[in-house]
C-alpha positions as CSV (number, residue, x, y, z in Angstrom):
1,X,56.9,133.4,117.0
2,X,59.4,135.8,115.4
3,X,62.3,136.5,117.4
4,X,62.6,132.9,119.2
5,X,65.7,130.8,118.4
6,X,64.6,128.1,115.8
7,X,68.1,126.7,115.4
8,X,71.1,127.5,117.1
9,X,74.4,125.8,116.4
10,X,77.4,126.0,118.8
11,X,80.9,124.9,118.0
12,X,79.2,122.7,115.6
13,X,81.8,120.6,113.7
14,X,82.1,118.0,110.7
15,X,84.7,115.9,109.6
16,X,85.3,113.6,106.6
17,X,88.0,111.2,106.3
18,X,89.4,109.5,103.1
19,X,92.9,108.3,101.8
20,X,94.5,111.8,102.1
21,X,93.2,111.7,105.8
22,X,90.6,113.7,107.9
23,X,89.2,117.1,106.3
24,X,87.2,119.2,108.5
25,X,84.4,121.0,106.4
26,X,82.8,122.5,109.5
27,X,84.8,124.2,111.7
28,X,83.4,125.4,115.1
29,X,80.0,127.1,114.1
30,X,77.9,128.9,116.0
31,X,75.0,130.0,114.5
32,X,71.7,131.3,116.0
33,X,68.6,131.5,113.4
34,X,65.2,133.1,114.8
35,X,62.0,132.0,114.0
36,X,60.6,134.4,110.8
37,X,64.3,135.0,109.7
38,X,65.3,135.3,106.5
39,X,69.0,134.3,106.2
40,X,71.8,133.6,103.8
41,X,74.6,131.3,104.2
42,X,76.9,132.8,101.5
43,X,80.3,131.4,100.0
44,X,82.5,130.0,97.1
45,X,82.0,126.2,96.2
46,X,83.7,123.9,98.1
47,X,83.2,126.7,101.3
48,X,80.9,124.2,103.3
49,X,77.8,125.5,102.8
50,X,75.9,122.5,101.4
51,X,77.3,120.4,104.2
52,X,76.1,122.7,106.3
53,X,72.9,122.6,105.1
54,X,72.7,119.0,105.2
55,X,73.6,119.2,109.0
56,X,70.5,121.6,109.6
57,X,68.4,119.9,107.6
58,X,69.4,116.4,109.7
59,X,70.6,114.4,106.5
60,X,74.4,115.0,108.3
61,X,75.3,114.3,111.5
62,X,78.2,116.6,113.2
63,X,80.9,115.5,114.5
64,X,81.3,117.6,117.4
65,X,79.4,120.5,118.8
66,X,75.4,120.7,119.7
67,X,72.9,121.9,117.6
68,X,69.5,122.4,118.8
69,X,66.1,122.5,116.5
70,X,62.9,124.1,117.7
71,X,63.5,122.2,121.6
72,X,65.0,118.9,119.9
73,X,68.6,117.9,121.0
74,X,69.3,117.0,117.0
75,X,73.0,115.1,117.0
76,X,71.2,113.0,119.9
77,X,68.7,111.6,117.9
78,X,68.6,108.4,116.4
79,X,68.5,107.7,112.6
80,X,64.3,107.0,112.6
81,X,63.4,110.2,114.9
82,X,65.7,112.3,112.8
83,X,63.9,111.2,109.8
84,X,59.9,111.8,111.5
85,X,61.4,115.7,113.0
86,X,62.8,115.9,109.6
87,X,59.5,115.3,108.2
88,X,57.4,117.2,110.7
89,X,59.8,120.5,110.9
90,X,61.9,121.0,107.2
91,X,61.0,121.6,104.1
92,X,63.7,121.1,101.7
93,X,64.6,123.0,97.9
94,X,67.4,122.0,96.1
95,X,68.9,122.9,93.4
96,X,68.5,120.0,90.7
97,X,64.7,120.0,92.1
98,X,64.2,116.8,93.1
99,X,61.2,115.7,91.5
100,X,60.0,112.5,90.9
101,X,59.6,112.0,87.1
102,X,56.9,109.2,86.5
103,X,55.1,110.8,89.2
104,X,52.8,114.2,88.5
105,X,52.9,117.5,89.9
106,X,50.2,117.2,92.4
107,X,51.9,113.4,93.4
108,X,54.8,114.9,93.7
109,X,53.9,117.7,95.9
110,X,51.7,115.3,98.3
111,X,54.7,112.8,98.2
112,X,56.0,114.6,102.1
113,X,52.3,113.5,103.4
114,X,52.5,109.6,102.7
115,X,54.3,108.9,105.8
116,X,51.6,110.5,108.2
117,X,48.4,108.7,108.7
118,X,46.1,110.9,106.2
119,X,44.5,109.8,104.0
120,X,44.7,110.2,99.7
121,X,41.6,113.1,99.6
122,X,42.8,114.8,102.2
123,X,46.8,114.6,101.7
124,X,45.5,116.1,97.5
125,X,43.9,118.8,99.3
126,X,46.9,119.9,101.1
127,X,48.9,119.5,98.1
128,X,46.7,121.5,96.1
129,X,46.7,124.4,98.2
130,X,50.4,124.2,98.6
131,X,50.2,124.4,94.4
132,X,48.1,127.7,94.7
133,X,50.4,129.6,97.1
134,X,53.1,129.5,94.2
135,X,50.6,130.0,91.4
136,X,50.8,126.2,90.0
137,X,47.4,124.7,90.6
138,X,46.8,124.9,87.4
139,X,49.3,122.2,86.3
140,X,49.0,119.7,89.2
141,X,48.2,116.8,86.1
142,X,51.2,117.3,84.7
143,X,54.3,115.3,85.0
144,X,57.9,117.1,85.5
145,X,59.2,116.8,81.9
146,X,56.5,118.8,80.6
147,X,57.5,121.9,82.8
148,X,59.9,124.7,82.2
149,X,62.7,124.5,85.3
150,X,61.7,127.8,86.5
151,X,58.2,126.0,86.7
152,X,60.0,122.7,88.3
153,X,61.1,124.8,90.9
154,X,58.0,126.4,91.9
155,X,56.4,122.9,92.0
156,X,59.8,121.8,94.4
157,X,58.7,124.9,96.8
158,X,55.1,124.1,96.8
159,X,56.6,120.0,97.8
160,X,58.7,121.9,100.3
161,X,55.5,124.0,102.3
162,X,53.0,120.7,102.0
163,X,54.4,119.7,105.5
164,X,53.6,123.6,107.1
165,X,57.8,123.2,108.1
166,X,59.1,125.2,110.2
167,X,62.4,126.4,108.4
168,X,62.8,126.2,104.9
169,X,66.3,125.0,103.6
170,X,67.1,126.1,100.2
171,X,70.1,124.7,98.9
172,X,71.9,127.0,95.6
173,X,67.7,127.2,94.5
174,X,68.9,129.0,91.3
175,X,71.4,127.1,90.4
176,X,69.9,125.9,87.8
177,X,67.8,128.7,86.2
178,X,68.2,131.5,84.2
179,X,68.3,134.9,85.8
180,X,64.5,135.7,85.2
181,X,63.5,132.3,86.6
182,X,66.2,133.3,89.4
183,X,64.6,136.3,90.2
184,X,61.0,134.9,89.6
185,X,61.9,132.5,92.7
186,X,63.4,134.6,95.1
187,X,60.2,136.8,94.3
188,X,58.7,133.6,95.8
189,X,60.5,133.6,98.6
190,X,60.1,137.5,99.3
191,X,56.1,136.5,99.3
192,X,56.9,133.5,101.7
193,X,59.2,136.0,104.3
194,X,55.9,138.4,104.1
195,X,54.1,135.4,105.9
196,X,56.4,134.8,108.4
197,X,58.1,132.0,106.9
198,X,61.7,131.4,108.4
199,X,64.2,130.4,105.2
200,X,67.5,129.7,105.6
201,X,69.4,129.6,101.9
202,X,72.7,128.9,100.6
203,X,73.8,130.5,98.0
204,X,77.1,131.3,96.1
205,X,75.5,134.3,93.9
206,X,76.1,137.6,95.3
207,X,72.7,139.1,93.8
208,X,70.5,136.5,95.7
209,X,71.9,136.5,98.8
210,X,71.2,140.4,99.0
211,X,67.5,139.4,98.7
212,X,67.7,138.0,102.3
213,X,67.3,140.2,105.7
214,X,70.9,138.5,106.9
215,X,74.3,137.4,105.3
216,X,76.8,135.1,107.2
217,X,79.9,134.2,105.0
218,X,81.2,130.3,105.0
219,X,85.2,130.5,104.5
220,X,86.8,127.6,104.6
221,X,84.3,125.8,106.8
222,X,84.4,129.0,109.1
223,X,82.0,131.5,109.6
224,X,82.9,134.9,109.4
């Protein structure tokens, strides 16, 4: 339901430490993201965002703080019921899309379902509908290599929706693309807002980020 707190971080921090010492890459966030939002975590490289990111998406743990996920406690959890919510409530679309190369579209996009007890006709259904909803059904034989990366990253969105997430995490999804296989994906995600999907992307292009209903700036590890 639109308007509920999905996520909310407070004084959420993460710290890394190597020869030169400890660097803090978070520093104290609080964050609050409603269910249907459509939000921006924008910045420089090197800002934090993608640790961030990782931190919603449970593939980081903080190092201080709480951070709450649609009722779950997640820096309490251990490393097997962080990886079944993660499965259950994220869907995930990065940058370098992710896909699985000897595997073909429609395996790749039913790839989230193996882990739950479903079983192959039913977890291809599911896929293939995911595949419709960004207009790819029609290459679900196909494997990766023969698909433009504008098309790659549909296929990544439709992997990323199989799972009916609650929050989408889109890490830099253009990164990679030209600016009219930019544009054609955060067309996508207009369409997926217009449902009631809740996205949360990070982003270091000005013109995307304006595509969203919210901006937060990342400086620094701080949010401004």
């Amino acid at each position: 339901m639109k308007n509920e707190a999905l996520i909310k971080l407070t004084k959420l921090t993460k710290d890394f430490t190597g020869d030169a010492g400890v660097t803090s890459a978070i520093k104290g966030v609080d964050l609050t993201i409603n269910a249907g939002e459509y939000l921006s975590i924008a910045g420089p490289s090197g800002c934090g965002k993608s640790t961030l990111l990782s931190i919603l998406g449970l593939l980081e743990t903080p190092s201080s703080g709480e951070y709450l996920l649609n009722g779950y406690l997640a820096h309490d959890l251990d490393v097997y019921q962080r990886a079944e919510i993660r499965n259950k409530e994220i869907g995930f679309i990065f940058q370098a899309f992710n896909l699985i190369g000897d595997l073909t579209v429609l395996e790749n996009v039913a790839l989230p379902l193996s882990y739950r007890k479903m079983k192959k006709k039913e977890r291809d259904e599911i896929a293939m509908n995911s595949l419709e909803k960004v207009n790819m059904a029609d290459r679900a034989k196909y494997y990766p290599a023969q698909l433009s990366g504008g098309q790659q990253q549909r296929i990544a969105v439709a992997r990323s929706l199989v799972v009916d997430p609650s929050i989408l995490l889109a890490d830099e999804p253009t990164g990679n693309l030209d600016t009219a296989n930019g544009g054609a994906i955060m067309d996508l995600f207009d369409e997926l807002h217009d449902e009631g999907r809740t996205i949360c992307m990070v982003t270091h292009d000005a013109r995307f980020a304006k595509r969203s209903k919210r901006i937060v700036q990342l400086e620094d590890g701080v949010l401004r």
